[in-house]
C-alpha positions in Angstrom: 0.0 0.0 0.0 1.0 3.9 -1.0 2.1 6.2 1.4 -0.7 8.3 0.0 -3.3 5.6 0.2 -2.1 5.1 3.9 -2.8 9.0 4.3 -6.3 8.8 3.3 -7.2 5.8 5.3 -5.7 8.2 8.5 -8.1 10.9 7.5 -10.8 8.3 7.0 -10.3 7.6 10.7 -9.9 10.8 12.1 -13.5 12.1 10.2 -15.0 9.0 12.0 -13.3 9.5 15.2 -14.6 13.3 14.8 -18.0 11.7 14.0 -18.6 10.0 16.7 -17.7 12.4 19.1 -20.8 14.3 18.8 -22.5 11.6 20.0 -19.9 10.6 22.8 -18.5 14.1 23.8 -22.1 15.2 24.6 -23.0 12.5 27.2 -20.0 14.1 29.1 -20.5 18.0 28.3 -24.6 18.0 28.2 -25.3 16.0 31.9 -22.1 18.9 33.4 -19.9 16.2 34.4 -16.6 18.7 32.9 -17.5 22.2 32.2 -16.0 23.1 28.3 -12.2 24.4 29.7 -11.6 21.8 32.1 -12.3 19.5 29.3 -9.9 21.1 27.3 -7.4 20.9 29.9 -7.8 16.9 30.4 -6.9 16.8 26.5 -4.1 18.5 26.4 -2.8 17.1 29.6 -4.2 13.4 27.9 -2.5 14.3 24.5 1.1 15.3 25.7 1.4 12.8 28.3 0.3 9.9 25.4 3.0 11.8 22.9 5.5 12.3 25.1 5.8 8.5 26.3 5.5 7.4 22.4 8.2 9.7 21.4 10.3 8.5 24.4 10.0 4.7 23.3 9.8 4.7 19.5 11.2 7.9 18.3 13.7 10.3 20.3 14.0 12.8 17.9 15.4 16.3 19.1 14.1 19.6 17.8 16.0 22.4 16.5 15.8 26.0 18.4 15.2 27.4 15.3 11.7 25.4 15.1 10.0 26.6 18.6 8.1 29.8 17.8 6.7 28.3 14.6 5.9 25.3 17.0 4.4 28.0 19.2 2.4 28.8 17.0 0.8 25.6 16.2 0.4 25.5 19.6 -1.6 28.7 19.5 -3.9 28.1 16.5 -4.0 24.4 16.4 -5.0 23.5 20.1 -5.5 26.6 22.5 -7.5 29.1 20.4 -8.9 25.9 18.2 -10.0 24.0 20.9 -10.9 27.4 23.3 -13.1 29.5 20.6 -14.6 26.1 19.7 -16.1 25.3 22.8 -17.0 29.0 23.5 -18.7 29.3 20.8 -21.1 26.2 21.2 -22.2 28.1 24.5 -23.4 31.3 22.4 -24.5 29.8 19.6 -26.5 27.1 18.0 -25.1 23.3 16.7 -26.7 24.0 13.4 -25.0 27.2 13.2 -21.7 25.9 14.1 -21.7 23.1 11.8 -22.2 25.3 8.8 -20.1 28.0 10.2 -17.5 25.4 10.2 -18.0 24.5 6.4 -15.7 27.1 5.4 -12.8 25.6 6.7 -11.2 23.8 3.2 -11.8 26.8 1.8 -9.8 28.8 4.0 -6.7 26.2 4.4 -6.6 26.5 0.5 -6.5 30.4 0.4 -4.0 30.1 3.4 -1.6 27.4 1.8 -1.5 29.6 -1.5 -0.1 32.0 0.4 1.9 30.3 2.7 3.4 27.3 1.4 2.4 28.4 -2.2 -0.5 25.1 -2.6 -1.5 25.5 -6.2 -5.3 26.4 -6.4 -6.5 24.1 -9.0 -10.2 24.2 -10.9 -10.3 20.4 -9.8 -10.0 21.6 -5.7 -11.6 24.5 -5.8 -15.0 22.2 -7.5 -14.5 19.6 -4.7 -14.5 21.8 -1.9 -17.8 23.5 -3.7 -19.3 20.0 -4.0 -18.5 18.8 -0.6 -19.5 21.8 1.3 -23.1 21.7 -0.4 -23.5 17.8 0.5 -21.9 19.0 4.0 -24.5 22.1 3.9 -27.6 20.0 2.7 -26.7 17.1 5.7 -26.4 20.0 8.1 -29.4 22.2 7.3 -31.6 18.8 8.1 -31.1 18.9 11.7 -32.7 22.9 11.9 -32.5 26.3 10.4 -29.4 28.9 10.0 -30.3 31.7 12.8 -29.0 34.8 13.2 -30.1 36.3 16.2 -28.2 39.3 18.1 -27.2 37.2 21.1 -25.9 34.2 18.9 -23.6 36.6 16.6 -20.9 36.1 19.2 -21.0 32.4 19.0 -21.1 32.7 15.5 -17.9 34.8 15.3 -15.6 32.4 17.9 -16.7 29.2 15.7 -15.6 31.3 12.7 -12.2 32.1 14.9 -12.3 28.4 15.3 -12.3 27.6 11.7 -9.4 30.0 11.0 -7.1 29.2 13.5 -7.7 25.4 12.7 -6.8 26.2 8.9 -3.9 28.3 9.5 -2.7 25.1 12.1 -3.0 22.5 9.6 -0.7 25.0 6.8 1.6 25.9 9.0 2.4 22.4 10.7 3.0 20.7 7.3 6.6 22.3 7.4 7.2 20.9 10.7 6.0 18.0 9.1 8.9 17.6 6.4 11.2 18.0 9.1 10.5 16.2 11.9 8.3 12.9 12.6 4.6 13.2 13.7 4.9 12.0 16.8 7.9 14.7 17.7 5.8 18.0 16.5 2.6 17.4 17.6 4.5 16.2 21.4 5.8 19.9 21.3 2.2 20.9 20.1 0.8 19.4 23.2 3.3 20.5 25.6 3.5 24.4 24.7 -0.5 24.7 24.6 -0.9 23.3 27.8 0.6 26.5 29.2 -1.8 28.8 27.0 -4.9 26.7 28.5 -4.4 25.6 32.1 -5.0 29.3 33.2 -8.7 29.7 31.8 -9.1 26.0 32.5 -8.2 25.4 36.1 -11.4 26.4 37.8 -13.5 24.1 35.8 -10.7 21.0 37.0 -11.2 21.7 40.5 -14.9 22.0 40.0 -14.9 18.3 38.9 -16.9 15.8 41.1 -15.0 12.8 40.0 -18.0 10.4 42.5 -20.6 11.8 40.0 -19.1 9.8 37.5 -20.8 6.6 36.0 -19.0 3.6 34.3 -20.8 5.0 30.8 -19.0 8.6 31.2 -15.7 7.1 31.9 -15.6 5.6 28.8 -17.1 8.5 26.8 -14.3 10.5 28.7 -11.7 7.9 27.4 -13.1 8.0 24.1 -12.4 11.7 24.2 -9.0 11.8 25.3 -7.7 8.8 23.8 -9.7 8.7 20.4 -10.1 12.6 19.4 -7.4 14.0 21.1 -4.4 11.1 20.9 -5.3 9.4 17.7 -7.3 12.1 15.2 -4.0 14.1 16.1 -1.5 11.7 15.6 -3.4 10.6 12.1 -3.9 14.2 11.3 0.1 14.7 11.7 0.5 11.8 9.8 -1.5 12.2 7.0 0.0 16.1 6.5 3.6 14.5 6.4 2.5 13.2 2.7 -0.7 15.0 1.3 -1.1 18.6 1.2 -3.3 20.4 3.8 -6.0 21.0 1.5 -6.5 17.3 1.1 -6.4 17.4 5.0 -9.4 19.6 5.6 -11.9 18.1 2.4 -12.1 15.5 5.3 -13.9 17.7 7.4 -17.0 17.2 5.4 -17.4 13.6 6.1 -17.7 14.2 10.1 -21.3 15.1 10.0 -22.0 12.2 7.4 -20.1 10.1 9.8 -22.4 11.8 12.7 -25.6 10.9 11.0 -24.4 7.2 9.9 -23.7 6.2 14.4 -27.4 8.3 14.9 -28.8 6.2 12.3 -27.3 3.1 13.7 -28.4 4.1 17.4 -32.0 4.8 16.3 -31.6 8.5 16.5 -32.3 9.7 13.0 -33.8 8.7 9.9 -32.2 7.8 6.3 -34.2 9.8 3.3 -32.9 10.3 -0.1 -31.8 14.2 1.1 -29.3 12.1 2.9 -28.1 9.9 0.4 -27.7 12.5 -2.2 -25.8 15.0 0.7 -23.7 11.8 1.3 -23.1 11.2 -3.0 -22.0 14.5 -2.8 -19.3 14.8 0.3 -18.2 11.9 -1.7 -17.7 13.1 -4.5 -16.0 16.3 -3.6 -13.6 14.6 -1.3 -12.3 12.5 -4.4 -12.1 15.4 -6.6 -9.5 17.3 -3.8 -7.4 14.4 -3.0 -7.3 12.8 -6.8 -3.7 14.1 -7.4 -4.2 14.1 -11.2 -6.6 17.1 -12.3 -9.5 16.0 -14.2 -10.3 18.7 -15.6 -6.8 19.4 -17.3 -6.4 19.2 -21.1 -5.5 16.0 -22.3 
């Protein structure tokens, strides 16, 4: 098998990870078990402790001095404002509104890697990402309406921080990514952002009531800190070492397919043709970014 087959079967797994976390996450965060930050804390905490021991046994690869701000700043957009503007946002504003919000992220990591790391913007990409992000739009807009009340604008603008930050991460980590292994940057990911979100954090830690806890949260709290932190980063940095970033975020549009697939399975929503065609056409668009030969080239 390809290193760029290998790549997409990562991403494959992260969008399902990512998928079933809406499910999983909200059995933990609905029932108050771990306010938002404190959340955040336990995976950042979960994430550098997992990547530190990894790198420790299997890797052992030092950094240069020369690579720490730009690590920094992966640090900053990829897990602390990311994860931070995320959550924050979900308080102000609606789920339907965040996951269309959130639709714009493929096309902002390809504006961003055109400038950055000088991605070429292809015709083929730029009628994927259109293609996806109407299945991903058509899937979403099932579940409820667009709204844009006064109090939700703030949400609205922190899950569009969210989107940003995540798309500048996933361009700027790619260099990191031809230098180093996976396992090394996204160790020095974990470690620098813990420092950026122990502080708003801390009193939601302390607030914990650890008794409260039932057998069924400790796993969905596993899941969580194993699963979506630990693996869908560790795929993620895999999967950038070979493909470019655009390819990276397409993937994005399969979470909510992936979402509705476990609700179907659990009994929790309904399969319609709406669904089928939305899912045709996440499809389709993700194959159109990631085929590496343009189709629409002349022959």
């Amino acid at each position: 098998m390809s290193k760029v087959a290998k790549a997409h079967i990562a991403l494959f797994l992260v969008a399902l990870i990512y998928g079933a976390n809406y499910s999983i996450a909200k059995l933990v965060l609905d029932d108050n078990y771990i306010q938002p930050f404190g959340f955040i804390v336990f995976r950042v905490l979960s994430g550098m402790g997992l990547f530190w021991f990894f790198h420790l046994v299997f890797v052992r690869e030092r950094i240069k001095k020369g690579d720490i701000p730009m690590l920094l700043l992966c640090a900053f957009f990829g897990v602390a404002v990311n994860q931070m503007c995320f959550f924050m946002g979900l308080k102000y504003t609606t789920p339907i509104n965040a996951s269309l919000i959130m639709t714009t992220t493929p096309i902002l990591v390809l504006v961003t890697s055109a400038i950055i790391i000088k991605e070429k913007i292809t015709l083929q990409k730029m009628i994927g990402i259109a293609i996806g992000a109407i299945g991903a739009i058509i899937l979403i807009s099932k579940g409820g309406s667009f709204s844009l009340q006064q109090d939700q604008l703030l949400g609205d603008a922190l899950i569009f921080t969210n989107a940003i930050s995540y798309g500048i991460y996933l361009v700027l980590v790619k260099k990191l990514m031809i230098r180093y292994h996976p396992i090394t940057v996204v160790k020095w990911v974990f470690t620098f952002s813990i420092f950026m979100v122990l502080p708003f954090g801390w009193n939601d830690v302390k607030a914990i009531e650890w008794s409260t806890f039932t057998p069924t949260i400790w796993l969905a709290f596993a899941y969580v800190l194993i699963a979506v932190t630990f693996l869908a980063y560790l795929f993620n940095a895999f999967a950038l070492k070979i493909v470019n970033p655009s390819v990276t975020s397409i993937y994005i549009y399969l979470q909510p397919l992936f979402a509705s697939i476990i609700a179907l399975t659990m009994g929790k929503d309904e399969l319609g043709v709406v669904k089928i065609l939305a899912g045709i056409l996440i499809f389709a668009g993700v194959f159109l970014v990631s085929r590496p030969i343009n189709v629409f080239q002349n022959k």
